[in-house]
N, C-alpha and C positions, 0 to 999 in steps of 0.2 A: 504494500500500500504506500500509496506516497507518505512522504510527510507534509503534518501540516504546522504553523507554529503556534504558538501557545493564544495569540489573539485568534485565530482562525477554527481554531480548536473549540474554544470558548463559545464563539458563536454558535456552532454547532449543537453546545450541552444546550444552552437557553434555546434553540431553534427547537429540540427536541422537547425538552420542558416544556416550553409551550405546547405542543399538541397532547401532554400529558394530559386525561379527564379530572375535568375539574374537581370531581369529586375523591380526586385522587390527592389532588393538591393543596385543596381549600381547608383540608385540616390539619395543615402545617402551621405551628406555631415557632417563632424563637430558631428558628433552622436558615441555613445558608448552604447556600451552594458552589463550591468551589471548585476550582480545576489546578491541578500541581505536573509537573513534567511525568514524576515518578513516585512511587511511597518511597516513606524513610529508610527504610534497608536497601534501598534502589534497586530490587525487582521488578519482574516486567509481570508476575504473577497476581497480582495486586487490580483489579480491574478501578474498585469503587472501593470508599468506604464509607458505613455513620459513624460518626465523633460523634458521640452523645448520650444522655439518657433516655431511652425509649417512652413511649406514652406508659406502657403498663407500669414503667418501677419510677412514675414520677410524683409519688407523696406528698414531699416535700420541698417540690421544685419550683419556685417562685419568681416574680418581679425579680430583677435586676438578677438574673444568670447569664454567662454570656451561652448565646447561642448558639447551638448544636451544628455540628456540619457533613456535609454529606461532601464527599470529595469524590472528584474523577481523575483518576490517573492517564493523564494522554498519550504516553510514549507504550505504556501497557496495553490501549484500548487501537493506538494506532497498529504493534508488533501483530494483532491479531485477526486483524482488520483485513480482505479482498480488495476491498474498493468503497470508495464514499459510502454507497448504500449499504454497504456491511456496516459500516463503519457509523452510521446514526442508527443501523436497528442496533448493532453492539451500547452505543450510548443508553439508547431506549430503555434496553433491559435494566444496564446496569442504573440508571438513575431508580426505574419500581423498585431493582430489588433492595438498593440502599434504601426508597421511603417505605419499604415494608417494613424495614428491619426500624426505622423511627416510629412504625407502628405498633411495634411488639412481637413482628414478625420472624420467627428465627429460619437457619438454613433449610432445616427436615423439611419445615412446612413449605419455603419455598419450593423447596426439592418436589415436595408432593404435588403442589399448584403448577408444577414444568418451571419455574423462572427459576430454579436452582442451579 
């Protein structure tokens, strides 16, 4: 897959985002969405991740926390990537399966719904 770089890349997560359903989105609280080259051990194994505390274990989770983040790793989602259009349904998934897992969603269940 080509490369793309990190603004162009970008575009693509929020191009994608956006056609996320609403109902998928609209109960996102305190969460951001970012994009990094690589994760921290600089693996290319690494697609997404949530930084955060999920809806179910948030008891205690109030006004002024900093917000939770859902990261996309581009040189990981690029290495595995055909071509453009692989390359935004790869996005696609991995942005659900990170706002699942901000849902309370863990891998099994992903696993069992196909987006594992």
């Amino acid at each position: 897959m080509q490369t793309l770089n990190s603004e162009e890349f970008e575009k693509l997560v929020v191009a994608e985002l956006d056609l996320l359903p609403d109902e998928m989105v609209d109960g996102l609280e305190n969460v951001v969405f970012v994009t990094e080259d690589r994760p921290e051990d600089g693996s290319l194994d690494l697609l997404g991740l949530y930084d955060g505390v999920d809806l179910t274990r948030r008891d205690n989770y109030g006004f002024g926390e900093l917000p939770d983040r859902i990261i996309l790793y581009r040189e990981p989602l690029l290495s595995i990537a055909k071509d453009l259009e692989d390359l935004k349904d790869q996005i696609h998934v991995t942005l659900v399966h990170e706002i699942a897992h901000y849902f309370g969603i863990d891998d099994d269940e992903l696993h069992d719904l196909g987006w594992g």
